[in-house]
C-alpha positions in Angstrom: 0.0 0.0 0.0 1.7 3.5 -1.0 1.9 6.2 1.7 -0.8 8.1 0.0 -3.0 5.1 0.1 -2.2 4.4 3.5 -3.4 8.5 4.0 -6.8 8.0 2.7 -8.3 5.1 4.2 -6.5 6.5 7.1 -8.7 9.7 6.9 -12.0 7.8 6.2 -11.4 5.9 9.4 -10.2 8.3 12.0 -11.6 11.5 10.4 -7.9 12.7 10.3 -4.6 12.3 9.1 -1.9 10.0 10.8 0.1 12.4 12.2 -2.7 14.9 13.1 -3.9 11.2 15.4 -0.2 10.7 16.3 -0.1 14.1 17.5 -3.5 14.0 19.7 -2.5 10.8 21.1 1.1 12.8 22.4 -1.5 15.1 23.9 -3.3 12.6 25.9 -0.4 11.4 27.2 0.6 14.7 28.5 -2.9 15.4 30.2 -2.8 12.4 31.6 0.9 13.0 33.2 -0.4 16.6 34.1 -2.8 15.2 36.1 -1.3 12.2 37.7 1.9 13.4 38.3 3.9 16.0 39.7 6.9 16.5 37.0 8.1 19.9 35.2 6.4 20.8 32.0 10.0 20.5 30.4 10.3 16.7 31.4 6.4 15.7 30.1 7.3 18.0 27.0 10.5 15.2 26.8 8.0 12.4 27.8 5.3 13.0 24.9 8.3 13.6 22.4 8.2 17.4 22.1 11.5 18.6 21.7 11.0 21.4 23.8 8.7 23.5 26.5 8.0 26.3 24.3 6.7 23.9 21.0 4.8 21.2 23.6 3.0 24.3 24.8 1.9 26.1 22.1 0.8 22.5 20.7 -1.2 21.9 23.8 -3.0 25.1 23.7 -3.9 24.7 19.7 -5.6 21.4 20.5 -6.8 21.8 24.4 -7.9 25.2 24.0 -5.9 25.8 27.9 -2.1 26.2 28.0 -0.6 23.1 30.0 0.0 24.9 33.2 -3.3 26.3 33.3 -4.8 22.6 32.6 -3.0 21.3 35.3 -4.1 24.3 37.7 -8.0 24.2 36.6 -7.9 20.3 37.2 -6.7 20.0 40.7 -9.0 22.9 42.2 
């Protein structure tokens, strides 16, 4: 199956492309360690495979709609 292929039945699956899912799923992971643990934005940037704080924020924002520190604030009270 070529790449493009892959792409489109992809899309008619998921409703998205592979790396916008890939992506998503990074962010999950990262809620998830906001929530449950107590470690530096820096190291769950690391974690989720952002290569930096600045990037993994801005990300988290686009898709959460709350910057990361903020999520983590609203979440615990």
């Amino acid at each position: 199956m070529s790449a493009g292929c892959f792409g489109r039945v992809f899309k008619h699956y998921y409703d998205c492309t592979p790396a916008r899912y890939v992506l998503e799923m990074r962010i999950r992971e990262a809620s998830q360690l906001l929530l449950q643990s107590e470690e530096s934005l820096d190291a769950i940037a690391e974690a989720t495979g952002f290569p930096n704080r600045a990037y993994f924020s801005r990300v988290f924002k686009k898709i959460v709609k709350v910057p990361p520190a903020a999520f983590r604030r609203n979440a615990r009270g």
